[in-house]
C-alpha positions as CSV (number, residue, x, y, z in Angstrom):
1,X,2.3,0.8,70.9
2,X,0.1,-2.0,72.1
3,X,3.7,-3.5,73.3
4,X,4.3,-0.6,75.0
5,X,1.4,-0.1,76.7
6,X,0.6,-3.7,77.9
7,X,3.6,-3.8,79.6
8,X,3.0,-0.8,81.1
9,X,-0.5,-2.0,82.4
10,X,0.1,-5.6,83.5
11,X,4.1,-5.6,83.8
12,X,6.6,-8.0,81.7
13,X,4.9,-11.1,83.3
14,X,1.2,-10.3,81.1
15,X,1.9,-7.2,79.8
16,X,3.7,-8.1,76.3
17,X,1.1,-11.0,75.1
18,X,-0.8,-9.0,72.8
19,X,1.5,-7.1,71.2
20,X,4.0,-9.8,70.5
21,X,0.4,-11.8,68.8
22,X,0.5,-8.4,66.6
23,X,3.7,-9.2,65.7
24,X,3.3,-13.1,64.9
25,X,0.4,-12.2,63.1
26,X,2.2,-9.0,60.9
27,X,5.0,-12.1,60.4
28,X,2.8,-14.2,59.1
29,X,0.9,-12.0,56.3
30,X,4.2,-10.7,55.2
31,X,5.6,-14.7,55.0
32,X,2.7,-15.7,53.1
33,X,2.4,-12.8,50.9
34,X,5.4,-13.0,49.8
35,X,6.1,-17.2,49.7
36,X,3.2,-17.0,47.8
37,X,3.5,-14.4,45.5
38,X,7.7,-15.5,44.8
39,X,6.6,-18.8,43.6
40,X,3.4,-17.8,41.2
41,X,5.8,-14.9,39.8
42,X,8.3,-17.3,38.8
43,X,5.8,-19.2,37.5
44,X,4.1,-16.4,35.4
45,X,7.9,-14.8,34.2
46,X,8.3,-18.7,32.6
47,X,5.4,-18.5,30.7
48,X,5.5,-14.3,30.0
49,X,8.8,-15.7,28.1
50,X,7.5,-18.2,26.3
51,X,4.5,-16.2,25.3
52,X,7.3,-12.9,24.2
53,X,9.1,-15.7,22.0
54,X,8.1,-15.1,18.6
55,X,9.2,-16.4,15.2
56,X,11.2,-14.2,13.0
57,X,12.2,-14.9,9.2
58,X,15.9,-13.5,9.2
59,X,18.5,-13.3,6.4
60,X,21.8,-14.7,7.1
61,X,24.7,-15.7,5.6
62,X,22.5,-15.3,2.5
63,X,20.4,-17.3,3.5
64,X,16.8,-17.1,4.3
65,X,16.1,-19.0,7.9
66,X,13.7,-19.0,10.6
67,X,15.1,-18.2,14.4
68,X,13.1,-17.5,17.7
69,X,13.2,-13.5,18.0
70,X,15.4,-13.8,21.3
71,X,17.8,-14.6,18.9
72,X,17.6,-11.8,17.2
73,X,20.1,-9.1,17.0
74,X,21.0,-5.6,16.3
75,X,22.0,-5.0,12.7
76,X,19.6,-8.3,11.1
77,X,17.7,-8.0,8.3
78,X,14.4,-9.6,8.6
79,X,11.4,-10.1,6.8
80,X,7.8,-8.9,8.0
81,X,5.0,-10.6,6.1
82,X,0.9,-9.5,7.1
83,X,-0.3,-11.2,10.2
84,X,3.6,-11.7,11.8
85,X,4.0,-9.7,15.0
86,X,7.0,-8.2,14.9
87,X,9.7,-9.3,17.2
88,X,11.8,-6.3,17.7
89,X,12.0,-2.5,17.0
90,X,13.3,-1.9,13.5
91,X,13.7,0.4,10.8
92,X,12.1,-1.0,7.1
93,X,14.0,-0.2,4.3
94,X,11.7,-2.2,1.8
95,X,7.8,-2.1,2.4
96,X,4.8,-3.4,-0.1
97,X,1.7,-1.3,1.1
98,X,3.0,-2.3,4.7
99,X,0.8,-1.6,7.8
100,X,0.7,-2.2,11.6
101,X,-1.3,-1.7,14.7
102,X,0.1,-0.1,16.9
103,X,-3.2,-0.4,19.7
104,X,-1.0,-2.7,22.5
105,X,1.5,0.1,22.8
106,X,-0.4,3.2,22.1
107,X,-4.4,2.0,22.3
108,X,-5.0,4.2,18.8
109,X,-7.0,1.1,16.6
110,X,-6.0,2.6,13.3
111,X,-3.9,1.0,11.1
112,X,-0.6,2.7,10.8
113,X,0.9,3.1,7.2
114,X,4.4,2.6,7.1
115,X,6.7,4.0,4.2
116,X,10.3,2.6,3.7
117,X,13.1,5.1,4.4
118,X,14.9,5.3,0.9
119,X,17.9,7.7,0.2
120,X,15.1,9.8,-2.4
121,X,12.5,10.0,0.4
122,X,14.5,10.2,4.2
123,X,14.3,14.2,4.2
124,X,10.4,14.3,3.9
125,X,10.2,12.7,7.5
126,X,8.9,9.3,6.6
127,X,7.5,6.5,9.1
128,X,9.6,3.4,8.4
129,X,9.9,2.5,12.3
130,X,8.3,-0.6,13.4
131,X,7.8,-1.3,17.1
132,X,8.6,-4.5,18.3
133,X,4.7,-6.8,19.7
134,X,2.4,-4.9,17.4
135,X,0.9,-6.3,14.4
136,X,1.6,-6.2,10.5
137,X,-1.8,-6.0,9.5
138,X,-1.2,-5.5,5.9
139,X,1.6,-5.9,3.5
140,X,5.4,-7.3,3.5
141,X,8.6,-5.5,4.6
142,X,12.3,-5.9,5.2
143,X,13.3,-4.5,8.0
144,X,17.0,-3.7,9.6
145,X,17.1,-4.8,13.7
146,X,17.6,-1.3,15.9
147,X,16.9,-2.7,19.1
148,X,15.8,-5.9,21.2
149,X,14.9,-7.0,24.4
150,X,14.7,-4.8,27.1
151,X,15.8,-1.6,25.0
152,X,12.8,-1.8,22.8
153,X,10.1,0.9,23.0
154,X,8.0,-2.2,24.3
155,X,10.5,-3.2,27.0
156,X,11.2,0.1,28.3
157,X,7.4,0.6,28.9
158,X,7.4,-2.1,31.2
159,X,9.5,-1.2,33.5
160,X,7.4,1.7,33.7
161,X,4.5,0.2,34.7
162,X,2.1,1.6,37.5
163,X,1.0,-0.3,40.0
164,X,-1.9,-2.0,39.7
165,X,-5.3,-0.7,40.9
166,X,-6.8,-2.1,44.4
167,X,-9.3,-5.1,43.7
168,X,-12.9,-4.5,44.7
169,X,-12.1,-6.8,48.0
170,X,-9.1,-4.7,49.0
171,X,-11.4,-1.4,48.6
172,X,-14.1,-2.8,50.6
173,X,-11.6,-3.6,53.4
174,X,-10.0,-0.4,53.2
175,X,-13.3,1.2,53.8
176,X,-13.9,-0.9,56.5
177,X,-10.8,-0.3,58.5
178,X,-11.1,3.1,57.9
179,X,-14.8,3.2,58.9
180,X,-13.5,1.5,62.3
181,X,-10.6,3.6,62.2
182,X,-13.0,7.0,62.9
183,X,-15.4,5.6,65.3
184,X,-12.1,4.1,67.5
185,X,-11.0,7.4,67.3
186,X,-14.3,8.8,67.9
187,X,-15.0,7.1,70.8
188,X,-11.4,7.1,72.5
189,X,-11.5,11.3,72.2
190,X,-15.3,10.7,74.1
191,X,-13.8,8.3,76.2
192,X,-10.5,10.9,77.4
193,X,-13.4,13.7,77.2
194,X,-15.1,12.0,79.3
195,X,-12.4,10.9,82.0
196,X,-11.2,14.3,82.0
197,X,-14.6,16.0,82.6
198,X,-15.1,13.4,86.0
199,X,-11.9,14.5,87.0
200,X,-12.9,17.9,86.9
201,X,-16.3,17.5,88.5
202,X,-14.2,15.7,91.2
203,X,-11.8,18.8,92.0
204,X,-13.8,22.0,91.5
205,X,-17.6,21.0,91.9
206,X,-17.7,17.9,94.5
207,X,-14.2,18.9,96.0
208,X,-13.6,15.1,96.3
209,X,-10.1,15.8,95.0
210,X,-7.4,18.4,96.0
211,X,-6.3,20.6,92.5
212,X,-2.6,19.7,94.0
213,X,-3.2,16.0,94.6
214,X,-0.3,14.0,93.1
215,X,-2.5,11.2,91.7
216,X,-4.0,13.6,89.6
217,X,-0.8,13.4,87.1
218,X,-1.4,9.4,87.4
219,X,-5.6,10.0,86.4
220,X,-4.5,12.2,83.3
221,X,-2.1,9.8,82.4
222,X,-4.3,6.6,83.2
223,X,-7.2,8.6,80.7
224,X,-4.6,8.7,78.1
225,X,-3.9,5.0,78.0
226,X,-7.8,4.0,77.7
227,X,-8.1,6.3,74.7
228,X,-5.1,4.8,73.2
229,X,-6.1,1.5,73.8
230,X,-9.5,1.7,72.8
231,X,-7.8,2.8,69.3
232,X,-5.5,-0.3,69.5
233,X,-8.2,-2.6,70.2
234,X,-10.7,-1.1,67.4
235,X,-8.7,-2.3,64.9
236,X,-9.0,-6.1,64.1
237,X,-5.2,-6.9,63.4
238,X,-6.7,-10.5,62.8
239,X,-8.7,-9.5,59.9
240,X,-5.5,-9.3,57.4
241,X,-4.4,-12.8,58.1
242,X,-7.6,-14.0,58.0
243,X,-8.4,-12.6,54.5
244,X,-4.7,-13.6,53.3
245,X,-4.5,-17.1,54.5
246,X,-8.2,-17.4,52.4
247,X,-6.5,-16.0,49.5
248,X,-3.6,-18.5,49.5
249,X,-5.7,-21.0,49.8
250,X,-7.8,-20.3,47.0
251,X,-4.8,-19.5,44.6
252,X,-3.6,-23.2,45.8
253,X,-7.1,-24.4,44.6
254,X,-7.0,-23.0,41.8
255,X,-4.0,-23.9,40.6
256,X,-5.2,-27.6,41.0
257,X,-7.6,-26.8,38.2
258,X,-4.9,-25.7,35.9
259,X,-5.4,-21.6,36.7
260,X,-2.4,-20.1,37.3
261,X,-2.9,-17.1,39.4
262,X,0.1,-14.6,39.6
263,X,-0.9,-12.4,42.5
264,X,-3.1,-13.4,45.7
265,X,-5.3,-10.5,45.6
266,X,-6.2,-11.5,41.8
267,X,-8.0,-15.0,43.1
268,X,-10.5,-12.7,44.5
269,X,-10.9,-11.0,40.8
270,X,-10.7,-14.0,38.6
271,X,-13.6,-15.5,40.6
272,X,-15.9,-13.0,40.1
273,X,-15.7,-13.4,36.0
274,X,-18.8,-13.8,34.2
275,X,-17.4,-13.4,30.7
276,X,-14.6,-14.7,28.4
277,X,-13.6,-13.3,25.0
278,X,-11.2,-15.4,22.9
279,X,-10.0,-16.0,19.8
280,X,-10.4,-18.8,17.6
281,X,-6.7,-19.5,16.2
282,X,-4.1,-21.0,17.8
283,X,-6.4,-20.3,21.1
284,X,-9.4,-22.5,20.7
285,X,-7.5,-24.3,17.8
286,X,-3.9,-25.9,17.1
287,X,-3.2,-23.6,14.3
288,X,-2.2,-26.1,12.4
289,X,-3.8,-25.4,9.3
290,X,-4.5,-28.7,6.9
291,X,-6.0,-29.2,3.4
292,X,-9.2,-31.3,3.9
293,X,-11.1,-31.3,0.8
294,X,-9.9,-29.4,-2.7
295,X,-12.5,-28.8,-5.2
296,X,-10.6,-28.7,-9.1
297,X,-11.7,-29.6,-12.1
298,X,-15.2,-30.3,-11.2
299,X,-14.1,-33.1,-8.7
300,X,-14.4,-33.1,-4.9
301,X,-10.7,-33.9,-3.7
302,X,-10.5,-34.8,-0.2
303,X,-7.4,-35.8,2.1
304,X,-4.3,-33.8,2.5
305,X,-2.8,-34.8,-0.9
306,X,-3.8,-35.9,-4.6
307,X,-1.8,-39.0,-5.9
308,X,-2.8,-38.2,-8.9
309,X,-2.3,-34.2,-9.1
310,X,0.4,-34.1,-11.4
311,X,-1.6,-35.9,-14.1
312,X,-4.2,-33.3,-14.0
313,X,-4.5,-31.3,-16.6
314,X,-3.5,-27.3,-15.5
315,X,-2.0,-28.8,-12.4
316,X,0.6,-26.2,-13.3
317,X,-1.2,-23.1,-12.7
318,X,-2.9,-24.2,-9.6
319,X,0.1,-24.7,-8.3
320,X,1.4,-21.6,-9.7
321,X,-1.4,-19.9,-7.9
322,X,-0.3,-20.7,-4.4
323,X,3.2,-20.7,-4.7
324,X,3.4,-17.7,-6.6
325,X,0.9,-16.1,-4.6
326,X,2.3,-16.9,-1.1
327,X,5.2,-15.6,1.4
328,X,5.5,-19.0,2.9
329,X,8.7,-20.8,1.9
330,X,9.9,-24.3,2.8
331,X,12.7,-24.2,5.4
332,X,14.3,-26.0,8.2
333,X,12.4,-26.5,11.5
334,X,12.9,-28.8,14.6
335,X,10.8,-31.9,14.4
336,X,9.8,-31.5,18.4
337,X,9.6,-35.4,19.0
338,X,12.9,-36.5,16.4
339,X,14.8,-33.0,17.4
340,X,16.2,-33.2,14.2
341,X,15.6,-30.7,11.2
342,X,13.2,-31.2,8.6
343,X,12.0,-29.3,5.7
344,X,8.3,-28.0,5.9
345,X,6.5,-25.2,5.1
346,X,7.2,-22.2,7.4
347,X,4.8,-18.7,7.5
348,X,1.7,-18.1,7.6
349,X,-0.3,-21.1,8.7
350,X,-3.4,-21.0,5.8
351,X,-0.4,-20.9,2.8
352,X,1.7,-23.7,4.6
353,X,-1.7,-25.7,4.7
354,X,-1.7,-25.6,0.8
355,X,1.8,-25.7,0.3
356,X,1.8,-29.0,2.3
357,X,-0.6,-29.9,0.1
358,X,0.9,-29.5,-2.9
359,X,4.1,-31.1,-1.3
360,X,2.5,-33.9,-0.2
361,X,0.7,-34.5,-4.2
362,X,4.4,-34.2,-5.9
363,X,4.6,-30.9,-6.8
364,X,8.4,-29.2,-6.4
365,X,7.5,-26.1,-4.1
366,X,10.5,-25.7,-3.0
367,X,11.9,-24.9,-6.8
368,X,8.9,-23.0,-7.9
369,X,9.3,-21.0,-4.5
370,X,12.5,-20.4,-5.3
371,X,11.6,-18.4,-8.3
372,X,10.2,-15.9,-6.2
373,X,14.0,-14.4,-5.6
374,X,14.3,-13.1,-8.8
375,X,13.7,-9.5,-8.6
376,X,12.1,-9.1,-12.1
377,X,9.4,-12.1,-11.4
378,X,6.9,-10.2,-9.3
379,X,5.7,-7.0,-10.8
380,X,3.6,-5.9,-7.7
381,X,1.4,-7.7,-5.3
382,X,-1.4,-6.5,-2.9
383,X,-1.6,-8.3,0.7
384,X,-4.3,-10.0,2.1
385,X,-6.2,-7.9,4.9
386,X,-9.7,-8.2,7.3
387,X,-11.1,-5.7,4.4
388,X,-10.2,-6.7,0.7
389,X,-10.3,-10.4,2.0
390,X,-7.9,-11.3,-1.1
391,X,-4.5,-11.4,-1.9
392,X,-3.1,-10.6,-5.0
393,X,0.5,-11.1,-6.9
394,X,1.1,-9.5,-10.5
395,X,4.1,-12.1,-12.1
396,X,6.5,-12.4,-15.2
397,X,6.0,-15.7,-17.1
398,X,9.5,-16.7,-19.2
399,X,8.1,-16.2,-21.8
400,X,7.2,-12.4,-21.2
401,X,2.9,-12.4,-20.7
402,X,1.9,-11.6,-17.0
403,X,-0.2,-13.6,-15.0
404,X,-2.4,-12.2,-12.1
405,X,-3.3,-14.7,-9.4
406,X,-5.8,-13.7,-7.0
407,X,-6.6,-16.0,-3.8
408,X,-9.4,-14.9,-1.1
409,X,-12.6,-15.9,0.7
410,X,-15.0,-17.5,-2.1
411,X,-17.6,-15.0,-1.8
412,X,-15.2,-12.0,-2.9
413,X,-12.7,-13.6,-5.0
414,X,-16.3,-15.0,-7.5
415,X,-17.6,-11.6,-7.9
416,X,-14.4,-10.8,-9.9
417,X,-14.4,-14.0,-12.3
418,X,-16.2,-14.7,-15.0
419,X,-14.7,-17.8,-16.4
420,X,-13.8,-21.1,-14.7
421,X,-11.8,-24.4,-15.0
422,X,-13.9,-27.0,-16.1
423,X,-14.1,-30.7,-15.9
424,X,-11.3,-31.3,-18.4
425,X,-9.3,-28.4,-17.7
426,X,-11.0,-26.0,-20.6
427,X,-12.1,-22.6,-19.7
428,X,-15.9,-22.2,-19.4
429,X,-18.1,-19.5,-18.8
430,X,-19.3,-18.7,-15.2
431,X,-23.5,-19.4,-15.3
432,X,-26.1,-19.5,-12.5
433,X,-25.6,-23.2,-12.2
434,X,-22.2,-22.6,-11.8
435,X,-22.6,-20.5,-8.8
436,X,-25.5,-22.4,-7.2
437,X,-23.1,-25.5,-7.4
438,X,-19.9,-23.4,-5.9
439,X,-22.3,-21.9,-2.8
440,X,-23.6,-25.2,-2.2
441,X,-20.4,-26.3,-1.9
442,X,-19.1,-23.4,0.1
443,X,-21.8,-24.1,2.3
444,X,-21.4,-28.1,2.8
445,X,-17.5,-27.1,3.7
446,X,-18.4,-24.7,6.3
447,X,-20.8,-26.7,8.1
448,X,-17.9,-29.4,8.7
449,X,-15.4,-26.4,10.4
450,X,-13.4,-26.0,6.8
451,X,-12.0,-22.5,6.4
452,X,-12.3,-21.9,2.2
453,X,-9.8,-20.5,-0.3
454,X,-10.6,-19.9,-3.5
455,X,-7.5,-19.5,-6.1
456,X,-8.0,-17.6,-9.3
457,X,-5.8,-16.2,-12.2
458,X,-5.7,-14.3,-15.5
459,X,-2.8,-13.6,-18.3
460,X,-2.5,-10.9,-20.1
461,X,0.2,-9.8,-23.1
462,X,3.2,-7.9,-22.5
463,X,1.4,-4.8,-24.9
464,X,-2.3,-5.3,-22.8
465,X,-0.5,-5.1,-19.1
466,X,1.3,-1.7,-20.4
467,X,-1.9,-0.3,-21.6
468,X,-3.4,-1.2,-18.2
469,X,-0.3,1.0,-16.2
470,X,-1.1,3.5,-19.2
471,X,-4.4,4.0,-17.8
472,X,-4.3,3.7,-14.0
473,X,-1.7,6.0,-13.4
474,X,1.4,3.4,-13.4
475,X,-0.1,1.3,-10.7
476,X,1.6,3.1,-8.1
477,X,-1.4,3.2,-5.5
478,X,-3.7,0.7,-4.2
479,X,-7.1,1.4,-5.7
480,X,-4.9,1.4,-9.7
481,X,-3.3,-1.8,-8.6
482,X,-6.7,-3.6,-7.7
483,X,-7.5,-2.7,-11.6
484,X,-6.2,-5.8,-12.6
485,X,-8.8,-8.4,-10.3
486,X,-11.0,-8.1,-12.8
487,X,-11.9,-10.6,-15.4
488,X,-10.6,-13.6,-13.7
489,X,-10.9,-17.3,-13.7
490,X,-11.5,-19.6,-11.0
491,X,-9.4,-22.4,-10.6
492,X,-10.7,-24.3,-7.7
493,X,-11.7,-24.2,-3.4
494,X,-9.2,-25.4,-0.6
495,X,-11.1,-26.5,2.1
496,X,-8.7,-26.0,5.0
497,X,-9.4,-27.0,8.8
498,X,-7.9,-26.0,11.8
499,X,-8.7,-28.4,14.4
500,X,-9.5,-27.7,18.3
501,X,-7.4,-28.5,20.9
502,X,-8.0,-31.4,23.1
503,X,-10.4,-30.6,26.0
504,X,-12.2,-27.5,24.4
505,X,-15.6,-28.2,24.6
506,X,-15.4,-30.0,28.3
507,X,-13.8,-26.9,29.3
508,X,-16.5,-24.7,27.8
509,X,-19.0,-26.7,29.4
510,X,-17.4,-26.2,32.8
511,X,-17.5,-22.3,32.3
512,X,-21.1,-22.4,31.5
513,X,-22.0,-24.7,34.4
514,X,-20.2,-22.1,36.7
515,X,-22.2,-19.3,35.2
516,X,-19.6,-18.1,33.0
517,X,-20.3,-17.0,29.5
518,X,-17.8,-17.8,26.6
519,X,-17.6,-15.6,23.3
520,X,-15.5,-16.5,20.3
521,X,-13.9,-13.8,17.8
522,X,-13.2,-14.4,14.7
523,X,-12.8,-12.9,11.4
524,X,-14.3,-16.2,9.8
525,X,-16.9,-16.7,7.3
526,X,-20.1,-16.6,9.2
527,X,-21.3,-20.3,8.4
528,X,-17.6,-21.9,9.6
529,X,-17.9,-19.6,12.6
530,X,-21.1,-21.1,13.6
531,X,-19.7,-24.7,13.0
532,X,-17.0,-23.7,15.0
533,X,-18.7,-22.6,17.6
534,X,-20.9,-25.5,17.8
535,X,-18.3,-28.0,18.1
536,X,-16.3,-26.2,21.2
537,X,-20.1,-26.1,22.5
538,X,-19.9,-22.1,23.0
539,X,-23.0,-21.9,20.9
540,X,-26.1,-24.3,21.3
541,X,-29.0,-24.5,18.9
542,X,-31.2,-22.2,21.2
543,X,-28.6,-19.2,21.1
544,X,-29.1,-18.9,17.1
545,X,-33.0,-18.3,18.0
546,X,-32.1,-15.9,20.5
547,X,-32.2,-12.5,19.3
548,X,-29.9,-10.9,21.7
549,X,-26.9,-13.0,20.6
C-alpha cells in the first residue's frame, strides 16, 4: 500500500522509495530469521539425538548384549532394570514388583505398577505396557519391543506439539504495535473527519466551493490518502529488524560462551533466568561411579582394589553380596580411545562401581554372575527404590540353605542387623561402640563426597525359610517379602565417589556472579549432599546458617 500510494503522490521518479525500504527491510527479518534459526535447529536436532540415544540390555542370539536403543527393533526382548529409562514402547512379559513414571508423558507423579501379561492373567485387563522415555523406578522386567522411533507413544506426541507460547518481549511488542495500531487509526479517521468537515464548511456555509466542482472528487480522494498514510507511517516497520538483528546477535554471543540457543526469541528468555535446578549425576558429575575406600573386617580399605582380598577371610560372601545382589553383568563395551571391545561392568553405575572393584581385587565376577541364569538360584528379590533405600535378593546356596543379602544406605540397612563381621571374620554382636564407630565412619566418608553402601546377609535352613513363607502368606506381596531383612549381619561399607566434571565450580561461580542462583537435587544422604555441594561451590559456609535455604 505504501508502494502504491507513494507513487501515486510523488510519481515513479520519488514515489516507490519507501515502500521498496519496507520491502528490504521485510527481506531482511525473514533472511535472518530463518538463516538463524536453520543453523541453531540443526544444531539442537544433533544434540536432541544424542540426548534420545539410550542404552538398552537386549537378548540376542542367546545372548545377553548391550546396543544403543536406535538399534533397537520390533520383536526384541530386552531387559528393564530400576533406574533404566526405557528406550522404546513395549509390552513386559516378566516383571519383579516393576514400576515406572510415567510424569514426562502424562505429568501424573505417581508411580505406575506394572503387571506382566501372562496367559493365566491377560483377560483381567492387566497393565504390562511400558512407554518408551519414562522411568523404571522400581523393579526388573523383560520386556518384548512393540514399537520404536517415531511410532512410539512418545514420538507420535511430538509431532503433535503446539506451538510455543510468545516470550514476554514478543507480548510487549505486540502491545505496542497494537497500541500504535489504534491511535494511527484513531487519528487518520479524525484526520478524514476532519478534511471532510472543511470541505463541507467550504461548499454549503462559506460557499467558497461549487457542490458540482470537479476537484471536489480529487479533495475526497486526496483526504483518503492522508488517512491512509498516516496509518502507514504510524507503524514503525523498522522496529522488527531492529529487535531481530539484536536477537541474532545475542544468540551469536551466546554461543561463544558455550549456550546453545535453538530459537532467536529464546535469547531474550534465557537472559532473564535467575534460577537453575539440576541434578547431581551424570549432570554435575561423570557418573562414573568408583570404589574409594571399603570398610571390612575392621580395616579401612582404600583404592579401587584390594591385592590382598582373596586372602581375607569371608571374602566369599562379600563378594556374594554384590554379585548376587546386583543386575549389572560384565559385557562387551567400546573402549572410546582404543575402539576396540573390552569387558567391563555394564548397568547401573553404583553396582559396576563395586563390581570393578571386586574385578580389579581378583574375584571371578563374571563366573559368579553367571550363576544368576539359573532359574532356581534366586528365590525372590525386592529392588532398590528413593523409599525402602535397600535392595534385597533371596538365593539358593548348592548346598540347599538360603541366603538373604541386603545392600542399602548405612542408616537403614543397620537398623535391621544385629550381628557383624569382625576383625577376623567371626560374627560378633552389634554394641553401642559398634555403631558410634560405623557413624563416625559414615560421617568421615561423606564429608570427602563418597556415596556409602552398606552390604549385609543372613542364611537360613531349607525347613526355617518354609516356615517363614508358612507364615507371611507365601511371600507373594511386598510387605511378606521384606519379612526376611530382619536379623541380619553387616559385612562391610563401600565408599563410592562420583567425581565432578571438569569446570563445575568455575561455572557455578559465573552464574552467581551474574546473579543467578544454582540448586542441586539429589536423593543423596544429607552429609555427602552438602560435601557435594561445597565442592561445585553451589553452597558456601554462610548458606548453612541461613535459615531460608
Amino acid at each position: 500500500m505504501s508502494l502504491v500510494l507513494g507513487i501515486i503522490n510523488d510519481g515513479w521518479k520519488n514515489g516507490w522509495i519507501e515502500g521498496a525500504s519496507i520491502f528490504l527491510a521485510i527481506a531482511i527479518i525473514l533472511t535472518v530469521n530463518t538463516v538463524q534459526n536453520y543453523n541453531k535447529e540443526k544444531q539442537f536436532q544433533e544434540l536432541a539425538n544424542k540426548q534420545d540415544v539410550h542404552s538398552a540390555r537386549v537378548t540376542r542370539d542367546g545372548k545377553l548384549q548391550t546396543v544403543d536403543s536406535e538399534e533397537l527393533v520390533v520383536g526384541d526382548i530386552i531387559d528393564i532394570p530400576a533406574g533404566d529409562t526405557i528406550p522404546a514402547d513395549c509390552l513386559a512379559f516378566k516383571t519383579i514388583t516393576f514400576t515406572t513414571n510415567e510424569a514426562d508423558l502424562t505429568g501424573e507423579p505417581e508411580a505406575k505398577h506394572k503387571d506382566a501379561v501372562t496367559t493365566e492373567n491377560y483377560s483381567s485387563n492387566p497393565n504390562p505396557f511400558l512407554l518408551q522415555n519414562t522411568l523404571a523406578e522400581s523393579g526388573q522386567a523383560r520386556a518384548i519391543v512393540l514399537a520404536v522411533g517415531a511410532h512410539t507413544c512418545s514420538g507420535r506426541a511430538e509431532r503433535c506439539l503446539d506451538e510455543p507460547e510468545p516470550t514476554p518481549l514478543q507480548k510487549k511488542l505486540e502491545t505496542i504495535a497494537d497500541l500504535i495500531g489504534r491511535m494511527g487509526f484513531t487519528v487518520a479517521i479524525l484526520t478524514f473527519v476532519a478534511l471532510i468537515l472543511k470541505l463541507g464548511v467550504q461548499i454549503f456555509l462559506t460557499k467558497t466551493v461549487e457542490l458540482g466542482d470537479s476537484n471536489n472528487l480529487s479533495d475526497l480522494l486526496n483526504a483518503f490518502i492522508i488517512a491512509v498514510t498516516i496509518v502507514v507511517v504510524a507503524v514503525p516497520e523498522g522496529l522488527p529488524l531492529a529487535v531481530t538483528i539484536s536477537l541474532a546477535y545475542s544468540v551469536l554471543k551466546m554461543n561463544d560462551l558455550g549456550n546453545l540457543v535453538r530459537r532467536l526469541n529464546a535469547s531474550e528468555t534465557m537472559g532473564g533466568a535467575n534460577e537453575i535446578c539440576t541434578d547431581k549425576t551424570g549432570t554435575l558429575t561423570q557418573n562414573k561411579m568408583t570404589v574409594q575406600a571399603f570398610y571390612f573386617l575392621g580395616k579401612k580399605m582404600t583404592g579401587d582394589r584390594c591385592e590382598e582380598f582373596t586372602q581375607l577371610p569371608k571374602h566369599d560372601i562379600a563378594a556374594e553380596a554384590v554379585l548376587y545382589n546386583s543386575s549389572a553383568f560384565i559385557g562387551e563395551k567400546e573402549d572410546p580411545k582404543t575402539k576396540e571391545k573390552v569387558k567391563t561392568a555394564i548397568g547401573n553405575v553404583t553396582e559396576c562401581g563395586m563390581i570393578n572393584f571386586l574385578n580389579n581385587s581378583g574375584i571371578p565376577c563374571e563366573n559368579m554372575i553367571a550363576h544368576r541364569k539359573n532359574e532356581k538360584f534366586e528365590l525372590f528379590s525386592l529392588p532398590f527404590n528413593s523409599e525402602r533405600k535397600r535392595e534385597t535378593s533371596v538365593v539358593t546356596l548348592p548346598n540347599g540353605n538360603i541366603r538373604v543379602f541386603v545392600k542399602g544406605a548405612p542408616e537403614i540397612v543397620v537398623g535391621y542387623c544385629n550381628t557383624y563381621v569382625g576383625e577376623n571374620g567371626e560374627i560378633e554382636k552389634i554394641s553401642d561402640e559398634f555403631k558410634n564407630n560405623l557413624f563416625e565412619l559414615l560421617e568421615s566418608y561423606s564429608s570427602k563426597c563418597y556415596r556409602n553402601i552398606m552390604i549385609s546377609y543372613k542364611d537360613l535352613s531349607q525347613h526355617d525359610y518354609e516356615h517363614l513363607l508358612r507364615e507371611n502368606n507365601g511371600c507373594k506381596e511386598q510387605k511378606d517379602q521384606e519379612k526376611v531383612e530382619h536379623d541380619l549381619t553387616v559385612i562391610g561399607v563401600f565408599g563410592i565417589m562420583d567425581p565432578l566434571r571438569p569446570g563445575i565450580a568455575d561455572a557455578v561461580d559465573a552464574c552467581h556472579q551474574a546473579g543467578v542462583n544454582v540448586r542441586m537435587c539429589t536423593g543423596d544422604n544429607i552429609s555427602t549432599a552438602i560435601a557435594i555441594s561445597k565442592e561445585a561451590h553451589i553452597l558456601v559456609d554462610g548458606d548453612l546458617a541461613d535459615p531460608e535455604n
